[in-house]
C-alpha positions as CSV (number, residue, x, y, z in Angstrom):
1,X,86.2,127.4,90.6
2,X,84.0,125.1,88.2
3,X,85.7,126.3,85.3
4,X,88.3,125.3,82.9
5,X,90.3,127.7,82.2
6,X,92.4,127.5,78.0
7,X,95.6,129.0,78.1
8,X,97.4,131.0,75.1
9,X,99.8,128.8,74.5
10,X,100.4,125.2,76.2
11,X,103.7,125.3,76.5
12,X,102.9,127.9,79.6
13,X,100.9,125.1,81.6
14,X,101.7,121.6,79.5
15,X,104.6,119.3,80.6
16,X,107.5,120.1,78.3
17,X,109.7,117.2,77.4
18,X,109.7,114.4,80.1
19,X,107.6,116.6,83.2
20,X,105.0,114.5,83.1
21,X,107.1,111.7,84.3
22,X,110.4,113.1,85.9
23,X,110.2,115.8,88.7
24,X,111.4,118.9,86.6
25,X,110.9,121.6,84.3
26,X,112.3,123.1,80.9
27,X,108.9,125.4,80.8
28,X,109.0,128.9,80.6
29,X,106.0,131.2,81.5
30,X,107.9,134.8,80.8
31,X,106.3,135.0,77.4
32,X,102.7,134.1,79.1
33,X,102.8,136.2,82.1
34,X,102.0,139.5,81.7
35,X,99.2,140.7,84.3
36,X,97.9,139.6,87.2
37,X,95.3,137.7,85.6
38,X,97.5,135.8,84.3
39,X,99.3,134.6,87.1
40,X,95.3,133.9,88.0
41,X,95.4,131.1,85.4
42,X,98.6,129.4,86.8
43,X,97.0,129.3,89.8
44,X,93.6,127.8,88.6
45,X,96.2,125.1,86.4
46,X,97.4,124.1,89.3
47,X,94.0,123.2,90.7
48,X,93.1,121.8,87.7
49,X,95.9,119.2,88.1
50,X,94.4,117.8,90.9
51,X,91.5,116.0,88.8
52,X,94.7,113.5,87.5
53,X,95.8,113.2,91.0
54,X,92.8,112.3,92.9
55,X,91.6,110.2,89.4
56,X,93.2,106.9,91.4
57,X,94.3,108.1,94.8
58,X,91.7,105.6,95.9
59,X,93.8,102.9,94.9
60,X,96.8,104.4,96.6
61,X,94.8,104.6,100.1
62,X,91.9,103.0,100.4
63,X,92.4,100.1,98.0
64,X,95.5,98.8,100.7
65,X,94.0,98.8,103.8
66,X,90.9,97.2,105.3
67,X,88.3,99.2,104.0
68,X,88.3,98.0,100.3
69,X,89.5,95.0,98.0
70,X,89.3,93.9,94.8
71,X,86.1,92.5,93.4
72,X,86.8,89.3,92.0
73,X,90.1,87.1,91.3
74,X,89.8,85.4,88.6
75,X,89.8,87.8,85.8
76,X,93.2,88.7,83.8
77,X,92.6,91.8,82.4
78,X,95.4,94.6,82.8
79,X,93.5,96.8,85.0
80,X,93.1,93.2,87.3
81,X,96.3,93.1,87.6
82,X,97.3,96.5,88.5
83,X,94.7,96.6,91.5
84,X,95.6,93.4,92.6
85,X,99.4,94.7,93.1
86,X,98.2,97.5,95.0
87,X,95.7,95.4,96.9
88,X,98.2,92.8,98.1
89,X,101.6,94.8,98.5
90,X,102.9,93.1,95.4
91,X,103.5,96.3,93.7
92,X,105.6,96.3,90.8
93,X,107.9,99.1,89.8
94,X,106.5,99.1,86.6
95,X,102.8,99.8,88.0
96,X,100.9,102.0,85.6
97,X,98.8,103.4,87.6
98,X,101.5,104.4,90.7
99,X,103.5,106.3,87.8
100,X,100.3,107.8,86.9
101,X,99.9,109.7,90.6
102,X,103.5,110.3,90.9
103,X,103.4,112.2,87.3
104,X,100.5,114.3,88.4
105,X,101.2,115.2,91.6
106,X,104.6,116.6,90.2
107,X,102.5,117.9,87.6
108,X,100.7,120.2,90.3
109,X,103.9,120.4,92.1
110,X,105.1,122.2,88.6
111,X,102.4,124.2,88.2
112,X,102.2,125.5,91.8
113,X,106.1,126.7,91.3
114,X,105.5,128.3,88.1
115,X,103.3,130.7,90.2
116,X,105.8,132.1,92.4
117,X,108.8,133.8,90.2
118,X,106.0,136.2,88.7
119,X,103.8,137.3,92.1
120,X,105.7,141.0,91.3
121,X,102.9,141.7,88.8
122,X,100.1,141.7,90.6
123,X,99.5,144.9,91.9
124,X,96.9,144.2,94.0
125,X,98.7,143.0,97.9
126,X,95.3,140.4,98.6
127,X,95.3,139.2,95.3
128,X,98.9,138.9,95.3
129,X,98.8,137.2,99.0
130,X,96.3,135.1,97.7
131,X,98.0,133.7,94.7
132,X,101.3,133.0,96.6
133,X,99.0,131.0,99.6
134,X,97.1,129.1,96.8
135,X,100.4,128.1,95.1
136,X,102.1,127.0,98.3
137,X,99.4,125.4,99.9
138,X,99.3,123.1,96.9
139,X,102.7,122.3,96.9
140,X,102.8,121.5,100.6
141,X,99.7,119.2,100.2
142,X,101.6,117.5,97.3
143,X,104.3,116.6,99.0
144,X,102.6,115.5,101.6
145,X,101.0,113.0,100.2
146,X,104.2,111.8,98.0
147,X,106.3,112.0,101.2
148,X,103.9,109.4,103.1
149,X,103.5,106.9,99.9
150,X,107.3,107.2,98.7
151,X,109.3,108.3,101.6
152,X,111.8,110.5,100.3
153,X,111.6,112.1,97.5
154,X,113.1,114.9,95.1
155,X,112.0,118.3,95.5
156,X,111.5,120.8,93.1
157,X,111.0,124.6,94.0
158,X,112.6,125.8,90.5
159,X,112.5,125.8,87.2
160,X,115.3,122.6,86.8
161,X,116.8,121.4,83.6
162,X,117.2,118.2,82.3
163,X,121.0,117.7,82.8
164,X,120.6,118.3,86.7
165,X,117.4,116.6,87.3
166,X,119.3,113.4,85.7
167,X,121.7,113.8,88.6
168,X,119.0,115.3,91.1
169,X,119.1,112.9,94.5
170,X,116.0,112.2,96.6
171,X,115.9,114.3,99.6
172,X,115.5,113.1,103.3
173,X,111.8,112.6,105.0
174,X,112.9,115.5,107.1
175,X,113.8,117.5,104.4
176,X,110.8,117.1,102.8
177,X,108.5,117.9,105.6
178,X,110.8,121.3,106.0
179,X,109.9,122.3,103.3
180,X,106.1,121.5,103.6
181,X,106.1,122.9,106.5
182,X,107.8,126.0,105.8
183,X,104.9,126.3,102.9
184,X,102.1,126.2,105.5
185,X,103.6,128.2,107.8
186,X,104.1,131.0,106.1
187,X,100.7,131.2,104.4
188,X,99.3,130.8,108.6
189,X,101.3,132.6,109.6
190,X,101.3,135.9,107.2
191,X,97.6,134.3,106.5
192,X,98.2,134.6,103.1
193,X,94.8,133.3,102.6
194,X,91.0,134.6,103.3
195,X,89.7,133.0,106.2
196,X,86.8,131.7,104.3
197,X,86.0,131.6,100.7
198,X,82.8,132.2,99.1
199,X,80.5,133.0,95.8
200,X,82.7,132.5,92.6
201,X,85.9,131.6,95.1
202,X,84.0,128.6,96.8
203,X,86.6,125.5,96.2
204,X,89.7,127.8,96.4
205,X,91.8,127.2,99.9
206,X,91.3,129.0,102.4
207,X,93.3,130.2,105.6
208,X,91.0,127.3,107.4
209,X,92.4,124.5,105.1
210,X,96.1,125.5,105.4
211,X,95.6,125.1,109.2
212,X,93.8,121.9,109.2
213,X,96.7,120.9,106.5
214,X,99.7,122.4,108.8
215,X,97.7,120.7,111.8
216,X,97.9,117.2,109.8
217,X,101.4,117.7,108.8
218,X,102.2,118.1,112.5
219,X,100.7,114.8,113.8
220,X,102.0,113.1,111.3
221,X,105.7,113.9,111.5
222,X,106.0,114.4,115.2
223,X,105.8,112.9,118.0
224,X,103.4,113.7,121.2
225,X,106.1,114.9,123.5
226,X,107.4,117.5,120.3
227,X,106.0,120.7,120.4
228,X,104.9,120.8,116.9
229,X,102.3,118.1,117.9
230,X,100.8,120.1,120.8
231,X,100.7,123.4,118.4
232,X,98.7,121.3,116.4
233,X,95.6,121.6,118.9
234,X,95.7,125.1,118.5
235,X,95.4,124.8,114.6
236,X,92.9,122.7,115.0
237,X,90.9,124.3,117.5
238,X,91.0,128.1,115.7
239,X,89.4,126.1,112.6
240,X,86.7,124.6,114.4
241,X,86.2,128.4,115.9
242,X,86.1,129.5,112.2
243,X,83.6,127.0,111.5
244,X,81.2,127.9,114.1
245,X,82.4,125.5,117.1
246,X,80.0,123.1,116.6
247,X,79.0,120.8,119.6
248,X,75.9,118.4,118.7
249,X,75.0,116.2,116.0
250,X,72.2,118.9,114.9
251,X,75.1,121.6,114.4
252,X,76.5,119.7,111.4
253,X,75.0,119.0,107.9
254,X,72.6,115.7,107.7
255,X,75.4,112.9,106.8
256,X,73.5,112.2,103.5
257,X,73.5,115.9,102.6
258,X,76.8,116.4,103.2
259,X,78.0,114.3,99.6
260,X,74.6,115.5,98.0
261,X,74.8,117.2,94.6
262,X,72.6,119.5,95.2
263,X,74.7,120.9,98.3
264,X,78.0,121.1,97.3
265,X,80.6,123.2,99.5
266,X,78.6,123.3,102.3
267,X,79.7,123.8,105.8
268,X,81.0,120.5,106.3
269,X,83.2,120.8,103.6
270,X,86.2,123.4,104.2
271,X,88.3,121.9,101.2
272,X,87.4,119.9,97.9
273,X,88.1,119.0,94.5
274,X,85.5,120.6,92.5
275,X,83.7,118.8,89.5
276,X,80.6,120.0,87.4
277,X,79.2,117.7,85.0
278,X,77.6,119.0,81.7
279,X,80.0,117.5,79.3
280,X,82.3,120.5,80.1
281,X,85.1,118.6,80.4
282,X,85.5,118.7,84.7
283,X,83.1,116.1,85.2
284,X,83.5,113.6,88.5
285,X,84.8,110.2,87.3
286,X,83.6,108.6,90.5
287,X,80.5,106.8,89.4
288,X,81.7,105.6,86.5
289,X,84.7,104.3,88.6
290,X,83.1,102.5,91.7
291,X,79.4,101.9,90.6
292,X,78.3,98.2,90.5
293,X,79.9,96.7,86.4
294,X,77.1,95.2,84.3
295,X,74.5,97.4,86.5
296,X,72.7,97.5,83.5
297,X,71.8,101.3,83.9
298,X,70.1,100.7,87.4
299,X,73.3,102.3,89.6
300,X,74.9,104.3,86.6
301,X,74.8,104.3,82.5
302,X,77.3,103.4,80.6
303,X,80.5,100.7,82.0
304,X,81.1,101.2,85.5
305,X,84.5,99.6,86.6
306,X,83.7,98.8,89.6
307,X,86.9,99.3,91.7
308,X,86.9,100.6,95.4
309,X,85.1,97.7,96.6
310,X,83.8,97.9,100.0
311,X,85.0,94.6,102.1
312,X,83.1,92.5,104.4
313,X,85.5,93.8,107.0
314,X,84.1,97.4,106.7
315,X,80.5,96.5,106.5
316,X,80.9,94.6,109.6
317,X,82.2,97.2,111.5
318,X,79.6,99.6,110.5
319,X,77.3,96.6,111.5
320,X,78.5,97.0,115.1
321,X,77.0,100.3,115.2
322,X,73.2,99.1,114.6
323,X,71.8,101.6,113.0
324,X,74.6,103.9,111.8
325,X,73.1,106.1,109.2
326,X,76.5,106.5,107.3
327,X,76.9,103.3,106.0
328,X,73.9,103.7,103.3
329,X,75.5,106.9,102.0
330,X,79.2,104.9,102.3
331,X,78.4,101.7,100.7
332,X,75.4,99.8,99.1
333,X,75.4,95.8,99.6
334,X,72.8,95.2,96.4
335,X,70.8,96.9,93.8
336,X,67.3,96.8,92.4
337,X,67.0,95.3,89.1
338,X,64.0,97.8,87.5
339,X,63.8,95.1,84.5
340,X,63.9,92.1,86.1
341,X,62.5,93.1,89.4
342,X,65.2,91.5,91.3
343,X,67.4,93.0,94.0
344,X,71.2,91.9,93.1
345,X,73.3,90.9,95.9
346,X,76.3,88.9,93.7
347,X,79.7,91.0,93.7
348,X,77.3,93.7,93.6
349,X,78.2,95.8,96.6
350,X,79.6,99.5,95.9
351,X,81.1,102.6,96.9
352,X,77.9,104.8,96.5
353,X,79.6,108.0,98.5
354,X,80.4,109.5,94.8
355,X,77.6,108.0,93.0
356,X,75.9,110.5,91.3
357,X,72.1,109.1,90.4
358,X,71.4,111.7,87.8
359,X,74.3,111.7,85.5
360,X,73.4,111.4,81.9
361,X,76.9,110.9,80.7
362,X,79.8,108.8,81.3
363,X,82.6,109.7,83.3
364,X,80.3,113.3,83.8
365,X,79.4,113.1,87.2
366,X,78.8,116.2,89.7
367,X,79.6,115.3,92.8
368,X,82.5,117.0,94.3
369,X,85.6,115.2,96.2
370,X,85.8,116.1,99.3
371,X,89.9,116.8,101.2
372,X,89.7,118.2,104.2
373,X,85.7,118.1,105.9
374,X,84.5,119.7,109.4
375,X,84.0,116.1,111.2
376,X,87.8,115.1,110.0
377,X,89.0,118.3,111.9
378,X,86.7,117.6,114.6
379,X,87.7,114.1,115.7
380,X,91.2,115.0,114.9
381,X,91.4,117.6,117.3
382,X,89.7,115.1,119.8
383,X,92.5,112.7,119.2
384,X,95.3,115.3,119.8
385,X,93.5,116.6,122.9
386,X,93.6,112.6,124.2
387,X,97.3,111.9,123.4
388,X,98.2,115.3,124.9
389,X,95.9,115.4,128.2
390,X,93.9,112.2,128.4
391,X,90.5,111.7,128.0
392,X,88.8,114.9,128.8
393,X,84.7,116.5,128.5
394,X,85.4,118.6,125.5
395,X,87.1,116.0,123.6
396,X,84.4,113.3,124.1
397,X,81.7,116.3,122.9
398,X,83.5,116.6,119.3
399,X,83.2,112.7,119.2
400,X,80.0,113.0,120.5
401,X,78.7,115.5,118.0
402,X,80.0,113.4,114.9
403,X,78.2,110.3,116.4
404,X,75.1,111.9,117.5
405,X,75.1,112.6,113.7
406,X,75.3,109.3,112.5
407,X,72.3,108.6,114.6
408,X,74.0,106.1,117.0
409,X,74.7,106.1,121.0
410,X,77.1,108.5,122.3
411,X,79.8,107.7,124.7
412,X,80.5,108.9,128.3
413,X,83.6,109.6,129.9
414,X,82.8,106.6,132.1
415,X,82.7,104.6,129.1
416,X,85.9,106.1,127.5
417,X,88.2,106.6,130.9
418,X,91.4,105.6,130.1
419,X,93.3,107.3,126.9
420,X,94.0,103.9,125.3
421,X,89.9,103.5,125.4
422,X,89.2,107.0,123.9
423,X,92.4,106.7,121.0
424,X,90.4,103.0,120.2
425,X,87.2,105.1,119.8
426,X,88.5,107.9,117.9
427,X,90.2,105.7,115.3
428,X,87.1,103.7,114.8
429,X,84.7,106.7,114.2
430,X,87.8,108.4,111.7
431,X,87.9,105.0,110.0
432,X,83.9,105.0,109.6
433,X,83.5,108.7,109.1
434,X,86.0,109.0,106.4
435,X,85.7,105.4,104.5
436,X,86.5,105.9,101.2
437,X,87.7,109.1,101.4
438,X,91.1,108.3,100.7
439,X,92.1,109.0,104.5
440,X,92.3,106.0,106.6
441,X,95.8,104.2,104.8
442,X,97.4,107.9,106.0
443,X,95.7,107.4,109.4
444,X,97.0,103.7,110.1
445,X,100.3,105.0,108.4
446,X,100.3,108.0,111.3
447,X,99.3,105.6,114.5
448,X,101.8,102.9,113.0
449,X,99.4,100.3,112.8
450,X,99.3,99.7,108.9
451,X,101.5,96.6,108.8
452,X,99.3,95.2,111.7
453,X,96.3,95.8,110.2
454,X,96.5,95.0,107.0
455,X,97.6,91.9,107.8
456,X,94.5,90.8,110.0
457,X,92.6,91.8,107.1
458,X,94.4,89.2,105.1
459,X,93.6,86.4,107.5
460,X,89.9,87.6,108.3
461,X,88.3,88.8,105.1
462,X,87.0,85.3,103.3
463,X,87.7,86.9,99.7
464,X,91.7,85.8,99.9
465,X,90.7,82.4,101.2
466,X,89.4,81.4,97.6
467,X,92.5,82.4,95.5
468,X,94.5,79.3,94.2
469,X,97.7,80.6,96.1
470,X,98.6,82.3,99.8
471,X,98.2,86.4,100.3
472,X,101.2,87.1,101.6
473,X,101.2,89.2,104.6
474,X,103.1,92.5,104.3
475,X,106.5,93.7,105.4
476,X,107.0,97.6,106.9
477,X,108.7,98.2,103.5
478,X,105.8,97.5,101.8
479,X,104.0,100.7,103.1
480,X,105.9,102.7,100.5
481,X,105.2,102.5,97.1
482,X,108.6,102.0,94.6
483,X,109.8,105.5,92.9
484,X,108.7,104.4,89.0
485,X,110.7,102.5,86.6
486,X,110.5,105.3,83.9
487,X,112.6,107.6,86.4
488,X,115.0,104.9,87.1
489,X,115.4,104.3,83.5
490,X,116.5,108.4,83.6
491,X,118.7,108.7,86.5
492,X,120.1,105.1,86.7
493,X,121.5,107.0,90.2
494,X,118.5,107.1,92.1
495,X,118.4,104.8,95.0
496,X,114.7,102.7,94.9
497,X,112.9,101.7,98.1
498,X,114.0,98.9,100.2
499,X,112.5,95.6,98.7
500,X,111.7,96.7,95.4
């Protein structure tokens, strides 16, 4: 799918109006859609609107929990400012960059709903199938994220005009995860969607990725004793059987191969954002973002920003694991200096997951963004398995596999007995696994241990000692983010989350 894809007329895909802010639509596509290809290019919009959503979801997820922090605190520039809100749970309605996700995952929300009035012209019933999976798997992904950062929310399955959406209400938490559900149901269940995808389809979802998304939904909005939870194991366990079943650390892709340019959408990866540098206009912003500032062209050209910055909390718990080979491909502590011949430790640490070495141009980097990976499926399903039926052999071999990868000691059941022991281990290897991946804040958000954490981080990370005023530690409200001013300022009716 590393292709752009210029529409006719841009009134067909473009936000009309005030879409690109409010949760509605005055578009119409009737003049555009004609054929089946192109309902193709609604659908290839849609993906195409993910590169504005996942442009800061890191400072959504990984920027508020333990994994991350801001660089410095002393500088007042804007962007400073912003991260610092979303770093310390001060977060103004008026945050720039929260608007900026909510606008573009309604964006894709949009797009993904233009899709379905027009499935009637496609002749072809796989193609057709295929377009109506794509759409809804989309919009079920959307709203899952928006549901677990806002809380409830307004949802959109229509075309809506102005007058109503100025009236529209937010719908319930359980409401909204009807409907995602309802989404990802019916492409598993009709599998609406190939099982795999591959050649000129690789970075399209597959039937795989709306299970291991249904699966996540599940365990997320349910608890253990619901049966929803426990048909989550069964997702999860008929996409590790897609993918092969893997058992040891040499069934899986090398950890520093699986983020490697030169091996995108390999096995590891069942779902990603794709990106192709070449000044094509989809080039990965992530090493421009996160490499070191000032680097002076020794991590990346151009000006870095230098947000997503590891913490000493994160390092430290990779440091437990002597020897753990994913935290070089994670994070990088320092950087060599090629002109001066020094090796820069100061503020210099980076994310270096979604560095990409050889990019010639800023803000044009290759690497794809990974959503859904084999391991995250893997120690999921060894998670559900625990809270179902305890600890338990084939369990402790998924975590087994993922750690055998990362080149340190595996565990025994003797060692991992009890099922509060294994759950500890589990969420440590997700949290090390997946660092800066945009996953943990949803995982501390699903065990309920957000608040807790977050707030040891504040008390044990040295970098909030040094400001000239007390970090605040964080309320359960805090965990959502506030519903924008802009669509306040709209609908004056809408009711904002608690404390904000």
């Amino acid at each position: 799918m590393k292709k752009t894809i210029l529409f006719a007329a841009t009134a067909m895909m473009a936000v009309a109006c005030n879409l690109n802010r409010y949760p509605y639509s005055e578009v119409a596509a009737d003049a555009y859609v004609k054929d089946a290809k192109s309902v193709e290019n609604l659908v290839i919009g849609a993906y195409n609107g993910l590169y504005d959503v996942v442009y800061n979801e890191w400072a959504m997820t990984e920027l508020r929990t333990d994994n991350a922090r801001m660089r410095v605190n002393q500088s007042t520039a804007q962007d400073t400012k912003l991260i610092e809100q979303l770093d310390q749970g001060t977060i103004l309605t008026a945050n720039a960059w929260v608007q900026d996700y909510w606008d573009a995952a309604y964006r894709v929300i949009n797009r993904a709903n233009s899709v379905l009035p027009y499935l009637e012209v496609v002749e072809d019933p796989v193609a057709r199938a295929s377009y109506e999976g794509e759409a809804l798997f989309l919009r079920a992904w959307m709203y899952f994220n928006i549901v677990r950062l806002w809380g409830p929310t307004f949802l959109v399955t229509r075309k809506t005009g102005a007058d109503e959406a100025r009236h529209m209400q937010r719908s319930s938490v359980d409401e909204v995860y009807a409907l995602i559900e309802e989404d990802l149901e019916k492409v598993v269940d009709e599998e609406l969607l190939p099982l795999e995808r591959t050649g000129a389809e690789l970075g399209r979802a597959d039937l795989r990725a709306a299970k291991a998304m249904l699966a996540k939904v599940y365990v997320t909005h349910y608890k253990v004793s619901d049966e929803h939870y426990a048909k989550a194991k069964a997702l999860l366990s008929e996409v590790m059987t897609a993918c092969g079943n893997p058992t040891s650390g040499s069934d899986l892709v090398a950890f520093d191969k699986v983020f490697a340019t030169n091996n995108e959408m390999n096995k590891e990866i069942i779902f990603a954002i794709r990106y192709r540098s070449g000044k094509l206009g989809i080039g990965s912003p992530f090493t421009t973002l996160y490499a070191p500032i000032n680097n002076g062209g020794n991590v990346a050209i151009g000006s870095p920003k230098h947000y997503n910055y590891p913490s000493d909390n994160l390092i430290a718990a990779f440091n437990e694991n002597e020897g753990d080979l994913r935290k070089d491909v994670t994070l990088q502590e320092s950087y060599y200096n090629k002109t001066t011949g020094q090796v820069v430790t100061n503020n210099a640490r980076y994310c270096n997951k979604f560095i990409d070495a050889n990019m010639t141009s800023e803000w044009d980097a290759e690497n794809d963004f990974p959503v859904i990976r084999l391991a995250d499926v893997m120690l999921l399903l060894a998670e559900v398995s625990n809270e179902l039926e305890g600890p338990s052999q084939e369990a402790l071999t998924l975590v087994n596999a993922v750690r055998e990868r990362a080149g340190i000691p595996t565990y025994t059941l003797a060692d991992l007995g009890s099922k509060y022991a294994f759950r500890e281990a589990v969420r440590k290897e997700r949290r090390l696994e997946l660092a800066m991946e945009n996953q943990h804040w949803f995982d501390l958000l699903r065990w309920g241990t957000a608040v807790s954490t977050v707030n040891a981080f504040f008390q044990s990370e040295p970098f909030y000692g040094a400001y000239d005023y007390v970090v605040n530690p964080i309320a359960e409200w805090q965990t959502l983010l506030p519903i924008p001013m802009s669509v306040k300022n709209i609908n004056s009716e809408i009711a904002q989350n608690p404390g904000y």
